[in-house]
Structures are given as C-alpha cells and as structure tokens.
C-alpha positions in Angstrom: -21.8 -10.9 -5.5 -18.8 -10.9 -3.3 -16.7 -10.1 -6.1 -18.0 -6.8 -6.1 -16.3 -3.5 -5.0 -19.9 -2.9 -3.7 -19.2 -5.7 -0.8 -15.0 -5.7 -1.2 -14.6 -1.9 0.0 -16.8 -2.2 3.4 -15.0 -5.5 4.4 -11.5 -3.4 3.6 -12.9 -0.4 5.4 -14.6 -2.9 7.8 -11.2 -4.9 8.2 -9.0 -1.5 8.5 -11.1 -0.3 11.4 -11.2 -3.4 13.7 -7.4 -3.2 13.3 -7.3 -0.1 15.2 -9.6 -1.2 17.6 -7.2 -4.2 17.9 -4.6 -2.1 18.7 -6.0 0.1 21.3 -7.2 -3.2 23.2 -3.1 -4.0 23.0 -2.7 -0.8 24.1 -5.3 -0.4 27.4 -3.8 -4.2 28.3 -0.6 -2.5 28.7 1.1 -6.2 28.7 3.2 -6.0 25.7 2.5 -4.7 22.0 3.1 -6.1 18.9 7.0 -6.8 17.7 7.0 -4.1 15.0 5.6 -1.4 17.7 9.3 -3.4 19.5 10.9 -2.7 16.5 10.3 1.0 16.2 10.7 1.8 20.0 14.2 0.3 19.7 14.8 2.4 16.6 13.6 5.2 17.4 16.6 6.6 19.1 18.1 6.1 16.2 16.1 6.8 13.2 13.5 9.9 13.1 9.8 8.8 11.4 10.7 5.5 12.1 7.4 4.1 11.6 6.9 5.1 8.1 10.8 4.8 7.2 10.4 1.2 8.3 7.3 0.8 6.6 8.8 2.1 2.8 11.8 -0.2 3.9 8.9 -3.3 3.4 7.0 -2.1 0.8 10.7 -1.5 -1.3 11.4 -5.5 -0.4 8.2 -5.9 -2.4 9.7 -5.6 -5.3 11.3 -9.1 -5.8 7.9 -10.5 -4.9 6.5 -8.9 -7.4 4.1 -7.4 -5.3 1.8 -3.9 -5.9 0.2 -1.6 -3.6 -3.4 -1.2 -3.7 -6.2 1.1 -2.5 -6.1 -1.2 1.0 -2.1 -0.2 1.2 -2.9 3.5 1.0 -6.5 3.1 3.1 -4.0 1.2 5.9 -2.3 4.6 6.4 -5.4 6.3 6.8 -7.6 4.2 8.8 -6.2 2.5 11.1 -4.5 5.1 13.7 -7.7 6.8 13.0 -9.4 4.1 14.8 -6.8 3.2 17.6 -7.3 7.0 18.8 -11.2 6.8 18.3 -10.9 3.8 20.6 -8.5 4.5 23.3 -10.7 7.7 23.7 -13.5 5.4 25.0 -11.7 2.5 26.6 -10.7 3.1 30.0 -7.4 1.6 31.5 -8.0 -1.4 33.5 -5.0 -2.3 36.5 -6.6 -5.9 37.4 -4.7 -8.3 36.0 -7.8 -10.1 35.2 -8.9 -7.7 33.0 -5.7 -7.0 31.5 -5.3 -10.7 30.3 -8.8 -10.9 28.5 -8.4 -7.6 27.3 -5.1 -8.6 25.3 -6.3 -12.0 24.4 -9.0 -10.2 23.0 -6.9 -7.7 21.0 -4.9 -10.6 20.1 -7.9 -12.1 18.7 -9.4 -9.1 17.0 -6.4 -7.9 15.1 -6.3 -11.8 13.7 -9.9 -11.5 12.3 -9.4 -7.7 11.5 -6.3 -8.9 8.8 -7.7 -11.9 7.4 -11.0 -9.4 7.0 -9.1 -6.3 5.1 -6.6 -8.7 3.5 -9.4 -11.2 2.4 -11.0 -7.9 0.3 -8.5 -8.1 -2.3 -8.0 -4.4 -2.8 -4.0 -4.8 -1.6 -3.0 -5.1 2.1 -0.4 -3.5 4.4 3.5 -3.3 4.3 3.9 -6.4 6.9 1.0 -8.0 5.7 1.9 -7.8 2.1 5.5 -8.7 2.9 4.2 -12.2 4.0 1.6 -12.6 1.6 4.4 -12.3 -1.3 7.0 -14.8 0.8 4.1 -17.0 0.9 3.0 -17.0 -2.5 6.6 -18.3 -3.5 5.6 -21.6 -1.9 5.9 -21.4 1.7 3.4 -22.0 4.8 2.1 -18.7 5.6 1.6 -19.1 8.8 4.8 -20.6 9.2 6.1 -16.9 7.5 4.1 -14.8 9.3 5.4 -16.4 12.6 9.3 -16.5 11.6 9.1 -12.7 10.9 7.3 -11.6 13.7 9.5 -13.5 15.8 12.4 -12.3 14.3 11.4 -8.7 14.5 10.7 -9.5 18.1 14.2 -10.3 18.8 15.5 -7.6 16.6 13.4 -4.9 18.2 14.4 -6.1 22.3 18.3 -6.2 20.7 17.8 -2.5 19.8 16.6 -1.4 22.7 12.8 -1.7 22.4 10.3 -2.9 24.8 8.0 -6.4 25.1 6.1 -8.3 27.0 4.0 -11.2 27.7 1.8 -9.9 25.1 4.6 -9.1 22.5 5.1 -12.8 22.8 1.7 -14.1 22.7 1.3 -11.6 19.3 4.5 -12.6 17.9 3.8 -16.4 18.4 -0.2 -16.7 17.7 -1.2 -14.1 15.3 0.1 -16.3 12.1 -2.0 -19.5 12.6 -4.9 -17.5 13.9 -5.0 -15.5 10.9 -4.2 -18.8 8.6 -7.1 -19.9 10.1 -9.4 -16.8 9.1 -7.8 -15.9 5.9 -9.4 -18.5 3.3 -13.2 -18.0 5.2 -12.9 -13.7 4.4 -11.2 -13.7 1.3 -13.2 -13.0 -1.7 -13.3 -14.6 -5.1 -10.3 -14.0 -7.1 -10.9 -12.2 -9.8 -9.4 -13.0 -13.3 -7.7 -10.3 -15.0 -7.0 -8.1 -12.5 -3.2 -7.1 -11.7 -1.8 -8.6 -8.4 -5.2 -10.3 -6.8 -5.0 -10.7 -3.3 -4.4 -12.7 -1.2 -3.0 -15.7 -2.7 -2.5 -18.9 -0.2 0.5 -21.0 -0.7 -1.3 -24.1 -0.1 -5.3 -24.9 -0.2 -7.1 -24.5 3.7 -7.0 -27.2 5.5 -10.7 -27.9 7.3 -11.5 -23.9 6.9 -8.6 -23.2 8.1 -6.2 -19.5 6.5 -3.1 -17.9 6.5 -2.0 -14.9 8.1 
C-alpha cells in the first residue's frame, strides 16, 4: 500500500533528488534562480552561513503553526545539494538562448513535480516548504501562499542587494499553482494517528489539481 514507508521513503528520497536536479537545470540556465537563492546572495554580506541561519529562522516560525520536522526535514539537508552537484557535474553550460529558455522552464517544471513528490510522502518537508504548508493548513489557498512568499522574498532579497532574473520571476510567480496542481496527485494516504501528517491541503483539489 502507499501508506507504506516501503513506498513513502523512495518517493521522499525520489522527490529530494529531482529537487537538486531542479536546481542545477536553474543553475546551467543561468537566467535567474529561485528568490530564496535572492535572498541569501543579498544577505550574505551581511550575515555568515546565511543559508542555514535563514533556514532555522523558518523552521523557529514553525512553532505557531504547530508544525514538526520529520525524517524528510533532515533528508532535505542531505540530499538535495548532494544532487545539484551530482548534476551540474554532468550538465554542460549552454549560451543559446534557446537552450537557456527550455532549460529553465524545465527546471521550473521539475522542481514543481520534485516538491509535490517529497512533500506528498508525508515523512515532513523542508523549511520553505513546511512554512507554507502550515500557513495553509490555517485556511488559506496554498498556492495563493506559496506565491505571496516567494514573491515577497523576491523583493526582499533584490532590496538587499541580491541578484534575479527572468527566471527568478518565472520561479517566484509559477512554482505555487504548478505545485497546487501536483500536490493532491503525489500525496499519500494520511495516516491516522500519526503526529503532524503531511501535507494537509487547505481546501479539497479542484479537477486533480494541488497545492504547492
């Protein structure tokens, strides 16, 4: 059964992976990365470690939401730079435009399916991920969440200092309804009992659609 850690841990592992893939294709596109990547550039001359300081910053504004960390919180940390070096090592770096465009669509694209897929396990998501997850499980649209805090670390991150582009935008603008799309379709069974199931939608799919 899907319910199973037997099929639950590959899809997180699965998930975790193709999120680092994601990454690298963001990466070799050279057209922008994600808003958080924004956010740390721009603090970076501020702040030393500022990846992991801003990620215990997220997890510690989990603690209204009532949220946990779970195996997939601590499997996050190790997997996924893991696989965005495994991947840039092999992907070479295109300077067509028309390759650059698919190539970040495509990342775009992948990291959408690669949440809803390690989120949908249930075995507890990310700092970011997680932080939307618990917004939206007080009752509002998480796509709609997803989208307002990307955005707004978007902004925050250019006001600081830090770099975007094109694809920043894109990222910052598509990867909520795209993963509100996949979510419902990946996400196991939730399983009675258990502390802090994941994920939890804030409103029912509409036409196989998820939330992100």
């Amino acid at each position: 059964m899907r319910t199973t850690l037997t099929w639950r841990v590959p899809q997180l592992v699965v998930g975790l992976l193709l999120y680092g893939a994601s990454d690298a294709l963001l990466v070799r596109a050279g057209l922008g990365l994600d808003p958080w990547t924004s956010l740390h550039q721009g603090l970076s001359e501020r702040i030393g470690l500022v990846t992991n300081l801003v990620g215990l910053v997220v997890l510690l504004l989990w603690l209204p939401l009532r949220r946990r960390p779970g195996v997939g919180t601590v499997a996050n940390v190790a997997l996924v730079g893991t696989a965005m070096d495994a991947a840039l090592a092999v992907l070479p770096t295109p300077h067509a435009l028309g390759v650059r465009v698919p190539l970040l669509l495509a990342g775009v694209l992948l990291n959408a399916l690669a949440t809803a897929t390690y989120v949908g396990a249930g075995l507890g998501s990310g700092p970011r991920d997680g932080l939307s997850l618990g917004l939206a499980d007080r009752g509002l649209t998480l796509w709609r969440v997803r989208t307002t805090i990307e955005v707004g670390v978007l902004v925050t991150g250019v006001l600081l200092g830090g770099s975007a582009g094109v694809g920043t935008v894109v990222y910052a603008v598509a990867i909520g309804p795209l993963v509100h799309r996949l979510l419902p379709v990946l996400s196991v069974p939730a399983q009675t009992g258990g502390a802090n199931p994941e994920p939890v939608l804030a409103e029912p799919p509409v036409c196989g659609t998820a939330a992100g």
